[in-house]
C-alpha positions in Angstrom: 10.4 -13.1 -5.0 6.9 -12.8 -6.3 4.8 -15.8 -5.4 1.3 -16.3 -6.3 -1.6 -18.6 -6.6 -3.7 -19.9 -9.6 -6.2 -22.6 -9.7 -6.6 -24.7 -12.5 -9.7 -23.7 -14.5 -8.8 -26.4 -16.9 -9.8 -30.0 -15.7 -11.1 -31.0 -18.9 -8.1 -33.4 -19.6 -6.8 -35.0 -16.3 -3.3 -36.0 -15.9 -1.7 -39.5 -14.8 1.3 -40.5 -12.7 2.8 -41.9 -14.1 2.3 -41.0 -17.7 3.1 -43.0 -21.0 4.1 -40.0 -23.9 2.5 -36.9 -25.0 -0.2 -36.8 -27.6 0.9 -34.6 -29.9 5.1 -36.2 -29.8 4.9 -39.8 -29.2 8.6 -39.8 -29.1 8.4 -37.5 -25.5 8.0 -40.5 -22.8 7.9 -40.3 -19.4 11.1 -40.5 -17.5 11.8 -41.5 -14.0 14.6 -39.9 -12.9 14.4 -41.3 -9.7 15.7 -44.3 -11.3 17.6 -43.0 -14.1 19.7 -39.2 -13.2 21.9 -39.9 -15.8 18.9 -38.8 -18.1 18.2 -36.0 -16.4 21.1 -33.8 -19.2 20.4 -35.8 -22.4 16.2 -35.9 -23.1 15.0 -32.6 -22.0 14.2 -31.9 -25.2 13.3 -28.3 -24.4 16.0 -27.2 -22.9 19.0 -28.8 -24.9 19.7 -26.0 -27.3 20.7 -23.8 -23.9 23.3 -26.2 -22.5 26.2 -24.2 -21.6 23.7 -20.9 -20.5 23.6 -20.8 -17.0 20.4 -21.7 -16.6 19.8 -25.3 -17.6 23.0 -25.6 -15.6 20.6 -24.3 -12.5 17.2 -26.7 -13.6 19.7 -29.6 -14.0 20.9 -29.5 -10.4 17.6 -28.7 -9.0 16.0 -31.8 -11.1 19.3 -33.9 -9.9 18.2 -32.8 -6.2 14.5 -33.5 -6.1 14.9 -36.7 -8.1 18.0 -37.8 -5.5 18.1 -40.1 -2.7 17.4 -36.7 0.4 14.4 -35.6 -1.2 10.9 -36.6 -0.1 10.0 -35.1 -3.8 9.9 -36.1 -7.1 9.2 -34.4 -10.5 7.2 -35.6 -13.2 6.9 -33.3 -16.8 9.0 -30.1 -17.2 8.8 -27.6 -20.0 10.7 -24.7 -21.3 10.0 -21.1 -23.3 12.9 -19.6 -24.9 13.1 -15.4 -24.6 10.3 -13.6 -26.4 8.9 -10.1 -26.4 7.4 -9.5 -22.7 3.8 -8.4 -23.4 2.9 -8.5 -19.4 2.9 -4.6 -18.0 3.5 -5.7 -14.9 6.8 -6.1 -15.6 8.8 -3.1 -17.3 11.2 -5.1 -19.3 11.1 -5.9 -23.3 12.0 -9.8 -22.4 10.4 -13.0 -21.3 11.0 -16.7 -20.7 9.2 -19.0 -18.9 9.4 -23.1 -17.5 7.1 -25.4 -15.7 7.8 -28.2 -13.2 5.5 -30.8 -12.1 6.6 -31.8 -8.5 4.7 -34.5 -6.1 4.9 -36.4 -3.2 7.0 -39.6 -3.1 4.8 -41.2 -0.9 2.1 -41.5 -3.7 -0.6 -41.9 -1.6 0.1 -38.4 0.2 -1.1 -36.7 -3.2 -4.0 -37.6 -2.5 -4.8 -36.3 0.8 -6.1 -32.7 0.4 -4.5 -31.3 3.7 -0.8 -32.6 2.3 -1.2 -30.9 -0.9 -2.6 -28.2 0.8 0.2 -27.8 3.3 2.7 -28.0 0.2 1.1 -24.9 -1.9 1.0 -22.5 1.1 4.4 -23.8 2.3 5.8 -23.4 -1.2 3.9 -19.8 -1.7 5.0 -18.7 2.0 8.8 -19.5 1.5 9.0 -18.2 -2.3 7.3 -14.6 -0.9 10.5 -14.8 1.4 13.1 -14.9 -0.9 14.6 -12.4 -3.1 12.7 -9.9 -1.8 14.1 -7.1 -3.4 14.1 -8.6 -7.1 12.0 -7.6 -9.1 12.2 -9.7 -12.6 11.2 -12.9 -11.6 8.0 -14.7 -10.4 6.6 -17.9 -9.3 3.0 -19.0 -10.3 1.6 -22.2 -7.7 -1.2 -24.5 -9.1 -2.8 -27.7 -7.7 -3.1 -29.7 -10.9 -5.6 -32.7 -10.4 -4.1 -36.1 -11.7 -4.9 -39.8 -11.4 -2.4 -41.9 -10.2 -2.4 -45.3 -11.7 -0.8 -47.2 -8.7 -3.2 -46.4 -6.7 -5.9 -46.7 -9.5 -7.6 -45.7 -12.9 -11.2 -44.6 -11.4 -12.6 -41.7 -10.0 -14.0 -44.0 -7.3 -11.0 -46.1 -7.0 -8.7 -43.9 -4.6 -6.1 -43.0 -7.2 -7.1 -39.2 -7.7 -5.2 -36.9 -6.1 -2.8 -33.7 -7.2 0.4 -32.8 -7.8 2.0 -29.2 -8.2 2.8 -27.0 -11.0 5.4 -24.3 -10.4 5.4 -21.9 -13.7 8.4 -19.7 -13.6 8.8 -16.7 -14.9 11.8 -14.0 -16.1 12.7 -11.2 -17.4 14.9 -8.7 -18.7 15.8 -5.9 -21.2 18.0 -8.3 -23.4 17.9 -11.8 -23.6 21.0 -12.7 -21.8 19.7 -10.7 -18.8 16.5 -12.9 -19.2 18.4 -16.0 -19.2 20.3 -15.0 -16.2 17.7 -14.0 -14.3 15.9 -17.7 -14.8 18.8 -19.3 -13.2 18.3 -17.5 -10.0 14.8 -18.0 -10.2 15.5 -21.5 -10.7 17.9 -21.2 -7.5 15.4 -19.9 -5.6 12.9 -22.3 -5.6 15.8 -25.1 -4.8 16.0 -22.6 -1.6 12.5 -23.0 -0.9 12.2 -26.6 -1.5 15.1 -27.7 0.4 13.5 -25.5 3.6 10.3 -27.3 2.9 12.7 -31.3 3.0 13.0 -30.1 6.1 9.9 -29.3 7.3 8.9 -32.5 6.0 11.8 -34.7 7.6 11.0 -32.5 11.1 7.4 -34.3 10.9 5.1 -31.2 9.3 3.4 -33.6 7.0 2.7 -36.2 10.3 1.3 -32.9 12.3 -1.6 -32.7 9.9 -3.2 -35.7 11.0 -2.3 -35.9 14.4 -5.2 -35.4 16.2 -7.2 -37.4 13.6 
């Protein structure tokens, strides 16, 4: 599948871990679904028109998974955009949609060391690029996003700023049930690649970054 890379250009507004509710809808809060799954069907706001498409079907088990007990990842925000005219040439189909994850470290403090985070984008670029190889209407998008986390404190000279990860997904298709189901195997694939990268994790990559430190 197509992976690729894109800095954040905007810093402007940096993000917390964890955060209290959006600016502009006071009634979106932050939800840890760590300690609440049950959540995870009933307050995603954006994507509760689609239940029953196949596609939240996919998100949900892939936010049940990270958020669950095997995973050494957590989410934070998610959005979704429903099907819309595809103005992107790179892509010769008359539909879009697109969604973004925020993923990060457990172990907070880890998002704060620059070779973790590091070793997490090119992991999560490298095992994407493998996937799907010969499918053409769906891409990931990989960006460090820089974000204060508050238990590790609120000051740029306090330790607490660090970054977690946004995966934008994008699919497409001639008609908008095409586009719909080609989101859930998008969605699929990066379960794939995350569930390769547990591994890596659980088989000590993370602890092989500092080891001759």
């Amino acid at each position: 599948m197509h992976a690729f890379f894109s800095e954040q250009l905007d810093v402007s507004t940096l993000r917390s871990h964890p955060w209290t509710s959006m600016e502009n809808d006071s009634n979106n809060i932050y939800i840890d679904f760590k300690t609440q799954p049950d959540l995870i069907r009933s307050h995603l706001e954006d994507f509760q028109p689609f239940n029953g498409v196949a596609f939240t079907e996919t998100f949900y088990q892939l936010l049940e998974w990270i958020n669950g007990a095997t995973s050494s990842l957590e989410s934070n925000d998610c959005t979704f955009n429903a099907c819309e005219k595809n103005t992107d040439k790179n892509y010769p189909y008359q539909k879009r949609c697109s969604a973004r994850l925020m993923i990060l470290f457990r172990d907070i403090a880890e998002n704060c060391q620059q070779k973790s985070c590091d070793w997490l984008i090119q992991s999560l670029l490298e095992h994407i690029s493998r996937e799907q190889t010969d499918f053409p209407a769906g891409a990931i998008c990989v960006s460090p996003s820089p974000t204060c986390y508050l238990a590790l404190g609120n000051g740029i000279d306090s330790g607490g700023i660090g970054q977690q990860i946004q995966l934008t997904f994008f699919a497409y298709g001639h008609n908008e049930a095409q586009c719909y189901d080609n989101l859930a195997l998008v969605f699929k694939t990066i379960q794939v690649c995350l569930k390769k990268i547990e591994k890596q994790i659980q088989q000590g990559a993370i602890d092989a970054l500092y080891a001759h430190e």
